[in-house]
C-alpha positions as a Python dict, from the first residue, in 0.01 Angstrom:
ca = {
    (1, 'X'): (0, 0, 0),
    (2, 'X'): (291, 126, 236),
    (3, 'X'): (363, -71, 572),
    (4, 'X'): (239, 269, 742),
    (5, 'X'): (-57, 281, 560),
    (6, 'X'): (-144, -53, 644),
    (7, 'X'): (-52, -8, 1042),
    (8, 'X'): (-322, 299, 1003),
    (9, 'X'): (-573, 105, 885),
    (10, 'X'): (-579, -159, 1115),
    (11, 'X'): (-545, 54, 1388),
    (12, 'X'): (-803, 281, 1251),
    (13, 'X'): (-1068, 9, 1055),
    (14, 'X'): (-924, -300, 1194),
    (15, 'X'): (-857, -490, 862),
    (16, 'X'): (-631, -356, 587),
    (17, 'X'): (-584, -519, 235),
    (18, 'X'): (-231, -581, 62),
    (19, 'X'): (-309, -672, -300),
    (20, 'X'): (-52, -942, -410),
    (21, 'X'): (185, -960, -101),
    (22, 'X'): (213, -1380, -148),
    (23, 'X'): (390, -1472, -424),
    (24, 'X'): (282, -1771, -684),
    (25, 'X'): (551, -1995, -565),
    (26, 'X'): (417, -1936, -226),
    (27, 'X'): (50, -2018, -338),
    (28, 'X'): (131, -2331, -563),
    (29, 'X'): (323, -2475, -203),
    (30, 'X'): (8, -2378, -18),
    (31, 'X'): (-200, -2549, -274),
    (32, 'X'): (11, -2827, -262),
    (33, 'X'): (-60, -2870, 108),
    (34, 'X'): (-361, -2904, 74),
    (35, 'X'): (-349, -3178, -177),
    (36, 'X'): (-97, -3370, 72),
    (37, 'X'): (-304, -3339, 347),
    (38, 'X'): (-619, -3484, 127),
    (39, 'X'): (-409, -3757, -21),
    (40, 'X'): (-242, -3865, 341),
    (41, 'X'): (-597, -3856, 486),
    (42, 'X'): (-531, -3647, 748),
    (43, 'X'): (-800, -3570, 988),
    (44, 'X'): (-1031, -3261, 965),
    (45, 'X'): (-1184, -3057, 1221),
    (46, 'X'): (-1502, -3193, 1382),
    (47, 'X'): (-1654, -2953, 1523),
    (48, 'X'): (-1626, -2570, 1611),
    (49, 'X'): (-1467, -2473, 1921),
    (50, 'X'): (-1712, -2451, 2202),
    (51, 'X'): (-1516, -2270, 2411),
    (52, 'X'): (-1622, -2321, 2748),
    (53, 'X'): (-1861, -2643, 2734),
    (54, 'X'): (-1970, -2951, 2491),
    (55, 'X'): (-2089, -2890, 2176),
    (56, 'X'): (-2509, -2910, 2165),
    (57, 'X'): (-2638, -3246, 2051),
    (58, 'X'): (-2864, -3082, 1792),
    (59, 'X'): (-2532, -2914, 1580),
    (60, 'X'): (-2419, -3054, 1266),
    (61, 'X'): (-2003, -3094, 1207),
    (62, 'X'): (-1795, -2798, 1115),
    (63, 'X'): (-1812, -3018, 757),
    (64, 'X'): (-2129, -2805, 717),
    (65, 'X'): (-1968, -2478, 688),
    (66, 'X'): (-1628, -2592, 571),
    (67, 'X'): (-1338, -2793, 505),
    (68, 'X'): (-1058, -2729, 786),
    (69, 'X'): (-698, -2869, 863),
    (70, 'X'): (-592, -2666, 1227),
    (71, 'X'): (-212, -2560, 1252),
    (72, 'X'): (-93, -2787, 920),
    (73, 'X'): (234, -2550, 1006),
    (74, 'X'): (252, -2809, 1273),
    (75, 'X'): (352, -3101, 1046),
    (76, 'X'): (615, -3248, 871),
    (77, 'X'): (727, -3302, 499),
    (78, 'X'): (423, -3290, 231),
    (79, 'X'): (114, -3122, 367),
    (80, 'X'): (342, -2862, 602),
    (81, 'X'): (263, -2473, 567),
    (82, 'X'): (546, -2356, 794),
    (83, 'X'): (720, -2261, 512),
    (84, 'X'): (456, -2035, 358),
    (85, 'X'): (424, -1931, 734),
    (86, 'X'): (796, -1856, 798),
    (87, 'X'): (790, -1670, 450),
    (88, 'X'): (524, -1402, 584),
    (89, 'X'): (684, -1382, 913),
    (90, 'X'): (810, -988, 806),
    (91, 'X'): (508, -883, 674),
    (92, 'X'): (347, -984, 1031),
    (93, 'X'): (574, -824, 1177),
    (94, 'X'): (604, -485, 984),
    (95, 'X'): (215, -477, 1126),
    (96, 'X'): (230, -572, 1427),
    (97, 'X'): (543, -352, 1435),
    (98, 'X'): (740, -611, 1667),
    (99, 'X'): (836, -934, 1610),
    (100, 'X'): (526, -1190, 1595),
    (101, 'X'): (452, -1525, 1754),
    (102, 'X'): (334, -1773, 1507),
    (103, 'X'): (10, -1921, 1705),
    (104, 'X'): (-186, -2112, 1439),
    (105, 'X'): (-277, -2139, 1131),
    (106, 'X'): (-556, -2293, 858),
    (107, 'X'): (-648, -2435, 536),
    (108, 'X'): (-957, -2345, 493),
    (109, 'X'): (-1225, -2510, 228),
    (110, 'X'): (-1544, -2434, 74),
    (111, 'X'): (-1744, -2646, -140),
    (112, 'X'): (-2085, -2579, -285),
    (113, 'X'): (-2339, -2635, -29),
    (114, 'X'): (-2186, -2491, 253),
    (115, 'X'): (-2345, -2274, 471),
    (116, 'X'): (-2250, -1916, 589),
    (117, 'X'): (-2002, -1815, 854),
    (118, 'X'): (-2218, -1559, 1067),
    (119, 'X'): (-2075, -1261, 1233),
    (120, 'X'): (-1793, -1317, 1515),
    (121, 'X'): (-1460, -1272, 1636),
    (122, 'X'): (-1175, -1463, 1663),
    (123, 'X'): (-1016, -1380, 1976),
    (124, 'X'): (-1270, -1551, 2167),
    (125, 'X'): (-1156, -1885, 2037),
    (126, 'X'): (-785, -1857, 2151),
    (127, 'X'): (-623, -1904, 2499),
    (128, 'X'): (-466, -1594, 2542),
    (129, 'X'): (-483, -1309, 2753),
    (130, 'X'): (-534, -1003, 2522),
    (131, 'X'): (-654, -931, 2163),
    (132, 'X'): (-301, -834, 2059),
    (133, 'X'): (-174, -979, 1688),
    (134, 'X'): (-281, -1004, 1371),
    (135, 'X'): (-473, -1229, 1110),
    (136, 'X'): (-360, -1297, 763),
    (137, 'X'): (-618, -1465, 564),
    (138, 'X'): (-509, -1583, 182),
    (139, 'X'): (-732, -1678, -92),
    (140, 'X'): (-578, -1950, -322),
    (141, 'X'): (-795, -1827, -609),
    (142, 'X'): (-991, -1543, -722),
    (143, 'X'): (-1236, -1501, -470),
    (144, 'X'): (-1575, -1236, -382),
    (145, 'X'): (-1928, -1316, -182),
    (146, 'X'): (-2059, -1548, -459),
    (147, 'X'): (-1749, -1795, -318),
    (148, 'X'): (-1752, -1711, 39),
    (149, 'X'): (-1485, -1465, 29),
    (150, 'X'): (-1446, -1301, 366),
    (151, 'X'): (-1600, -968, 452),
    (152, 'X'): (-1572, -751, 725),
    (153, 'X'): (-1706, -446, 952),
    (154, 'X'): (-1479, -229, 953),
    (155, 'X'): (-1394, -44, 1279),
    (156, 'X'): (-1593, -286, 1474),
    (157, 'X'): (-1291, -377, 1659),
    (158, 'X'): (-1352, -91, 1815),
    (159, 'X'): (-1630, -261, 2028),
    (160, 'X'): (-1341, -490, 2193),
    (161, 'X'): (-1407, -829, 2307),
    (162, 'X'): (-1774, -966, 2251),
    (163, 'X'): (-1891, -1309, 2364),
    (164, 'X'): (-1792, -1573, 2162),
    (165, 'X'): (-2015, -1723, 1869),
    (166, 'X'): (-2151, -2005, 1772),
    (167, 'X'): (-2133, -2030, 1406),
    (168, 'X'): (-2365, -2260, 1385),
    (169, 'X'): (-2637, -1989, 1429),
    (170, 'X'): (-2429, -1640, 1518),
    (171, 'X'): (-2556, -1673, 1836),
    (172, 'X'): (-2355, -1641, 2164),
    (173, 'X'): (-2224, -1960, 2305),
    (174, 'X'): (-2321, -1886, 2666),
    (175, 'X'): (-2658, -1847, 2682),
    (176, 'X'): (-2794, -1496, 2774),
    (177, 'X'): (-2507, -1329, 2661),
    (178, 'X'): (-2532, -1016, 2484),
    (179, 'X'): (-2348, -994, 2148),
    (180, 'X'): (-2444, -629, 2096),
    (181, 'X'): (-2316, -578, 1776),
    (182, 'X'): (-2540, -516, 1473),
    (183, 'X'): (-2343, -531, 1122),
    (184, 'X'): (-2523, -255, 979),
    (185, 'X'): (-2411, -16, 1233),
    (186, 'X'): (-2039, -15, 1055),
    (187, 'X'): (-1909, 39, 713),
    (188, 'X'): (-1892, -299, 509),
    (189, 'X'): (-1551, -437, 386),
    (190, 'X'): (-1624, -695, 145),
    (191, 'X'): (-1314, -698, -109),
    (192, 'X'): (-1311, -926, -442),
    (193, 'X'): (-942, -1083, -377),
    (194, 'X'): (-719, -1205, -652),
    (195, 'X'): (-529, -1528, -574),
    (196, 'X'): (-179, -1388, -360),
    (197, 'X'): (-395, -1107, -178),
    (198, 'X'): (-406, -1079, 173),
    (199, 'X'): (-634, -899, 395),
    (200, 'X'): (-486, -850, 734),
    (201, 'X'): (-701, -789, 1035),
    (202, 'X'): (-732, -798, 1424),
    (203, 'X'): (-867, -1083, 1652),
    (204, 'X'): (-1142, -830, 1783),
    (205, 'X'): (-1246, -719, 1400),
    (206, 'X'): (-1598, -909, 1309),
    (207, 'X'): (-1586, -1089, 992),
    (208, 'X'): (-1816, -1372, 836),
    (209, 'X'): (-1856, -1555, 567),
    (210, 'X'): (-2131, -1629, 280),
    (211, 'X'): (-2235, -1915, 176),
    (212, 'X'): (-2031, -2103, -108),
    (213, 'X'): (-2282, -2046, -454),
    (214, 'X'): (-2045, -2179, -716),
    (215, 'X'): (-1961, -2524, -861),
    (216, 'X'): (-1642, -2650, -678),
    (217, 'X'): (-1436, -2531, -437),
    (218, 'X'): (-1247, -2189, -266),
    (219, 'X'): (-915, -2279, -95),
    (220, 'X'): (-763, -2037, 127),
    (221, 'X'): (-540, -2043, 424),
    (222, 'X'): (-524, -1810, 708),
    (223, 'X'): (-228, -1768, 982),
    (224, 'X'): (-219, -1618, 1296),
    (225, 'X'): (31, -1398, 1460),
    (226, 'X'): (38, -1302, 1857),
    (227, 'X'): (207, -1031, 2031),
    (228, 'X'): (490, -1155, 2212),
    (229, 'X'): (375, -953, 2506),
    (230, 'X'): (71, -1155, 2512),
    (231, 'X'): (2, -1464, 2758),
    (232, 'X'): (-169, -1792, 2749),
    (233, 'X'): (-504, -1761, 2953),
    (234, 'X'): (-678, -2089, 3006),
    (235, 'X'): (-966, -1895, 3115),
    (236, 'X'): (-1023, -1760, 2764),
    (237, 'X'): (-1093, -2063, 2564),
    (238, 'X'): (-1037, -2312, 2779),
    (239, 'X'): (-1141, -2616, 2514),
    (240, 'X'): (-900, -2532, 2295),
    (241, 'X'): (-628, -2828, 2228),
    (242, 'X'): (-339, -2593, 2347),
    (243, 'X'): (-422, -2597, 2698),
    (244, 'X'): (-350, -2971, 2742),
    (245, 'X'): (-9, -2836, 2686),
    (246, 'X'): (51, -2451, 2729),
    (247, 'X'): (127, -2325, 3064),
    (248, 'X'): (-153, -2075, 3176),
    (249, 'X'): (-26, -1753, 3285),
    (250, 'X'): (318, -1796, 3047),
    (251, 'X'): (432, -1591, 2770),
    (252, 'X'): (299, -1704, 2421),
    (253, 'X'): (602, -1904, 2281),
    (254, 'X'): (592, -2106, 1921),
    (255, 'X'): (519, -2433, 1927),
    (256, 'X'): (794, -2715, 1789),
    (257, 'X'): (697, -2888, 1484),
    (258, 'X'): (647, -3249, 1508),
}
């Protein structure tokens, strides 16, 4: 698929697949971070991001739906993916069709057992001002529902904004909010990804997750892009680590490595 192409189906369906755009040198190295990160016994995520308030006493760890290192573009030496990162930095940008901000990024892991991602957003989740940017999500290996590939609704980012989700139980985290969207409404994206693949998509696009129903485990890794003529917005996710150290109200700028 050409870049144009691509740019018209985002715009249009809000997710857009480019078969084999990550080479296998750039998948072994991702692979290879994970394995670092397992072997140095770096700390997982906890919990999901409740944006605006505690998590409820009654919800299991993220553990239950996945595996996740946050922003391992962040470190240095073995376990790093700013590499890998730095490497798709032109693709992001051909979509985006201006230079992109590298916000964050994740390895993502399911085992068997894990339960479903439900329906949601991700824009929601991040401190910024406006949905502007791009996703880039990357299976590892061969990947389809049966290993909780992603899938997708396509042209749902059309709705804009929606309350953000607990995925615990797809329901909104502020209680009496409205989610109005129903997945059957839109046409259903659900690609069978080969290991390189990536399927690019907005933060207002909804997406989920099945749950994982073979032996094992599916690696991928997914990295964020912003708009530079985005800002960080405290108000939007105000739990999220960044705003111990973002300045609310400034342009999105990349973070130094450590």
């Amino acid at each position: 698929m050409n870049t144009e192409q691509a740019r018209q189906d985002l715009s249009e369906r809000g997710v857009t697949l480019l078969k084999g755009a990550v080479p296998p040198l750039l998948i072994d190295a991702l692979r290879e971070a994970v394995a670092a990160n397992r072997a140095a016994g770096r700390p997982k995520s906890r919990q999901v991001l409740y944006t605006h308030g505690k998590a409820p006493a009654d919800r299991p760890p993220l553990t239950a739906l996945m595996d996740q290192w946050l922003s391992p573009f962040l470190y240095e030496g073995p376990g790093s993916t700013r590499a890998v990162a730095d490497a798709l930095r032109p693709q992001a940008a051909a979509l985006l069709g201006e230079p992109g901000v590298l916000f964050q990024d994740l390895l993502l892991i399911k085992r068997e057992g894990h339960k479903a991602f439900p329906w949601h957003q991700d824009f929601g989740y991040w401190p910024v001002d406006r949905p502007m940017g791009v996703v880039l999500w990357v299976p590892l290996q061969p990947s389809d529902g049966a290993s909780g590939a992603l899938r997708f609704a396509a042209g749902s980012h059309r709705l804009g904004p929606r309350p953000v989700v607990d995925l615990h139980d797809g329901n909104p985290q502020q209680v009496g909010a409205d989610l109005a969207f129903d997945p059957d409404a839109w046409p259903s994206f659900a690609p069978t990804y080969e290991a390189g693949d990536v399927v690019a998509f907005t933060p207002t696009t909804f997406h989920a997750s099945p749950a994982m129903r073979r032996p094992g485990e599916r690696a991928a890794w997914s990295c964020i892009f912003l708009s530079p003529r985005a800002r960080w917005s405290h108000a939007n996710a105000p739990n999220h680590p960044l705003c111990k150290i973002v300045a609310d109200g400034a342009p999105v700028t990349e973070l130094p490595h450590a």
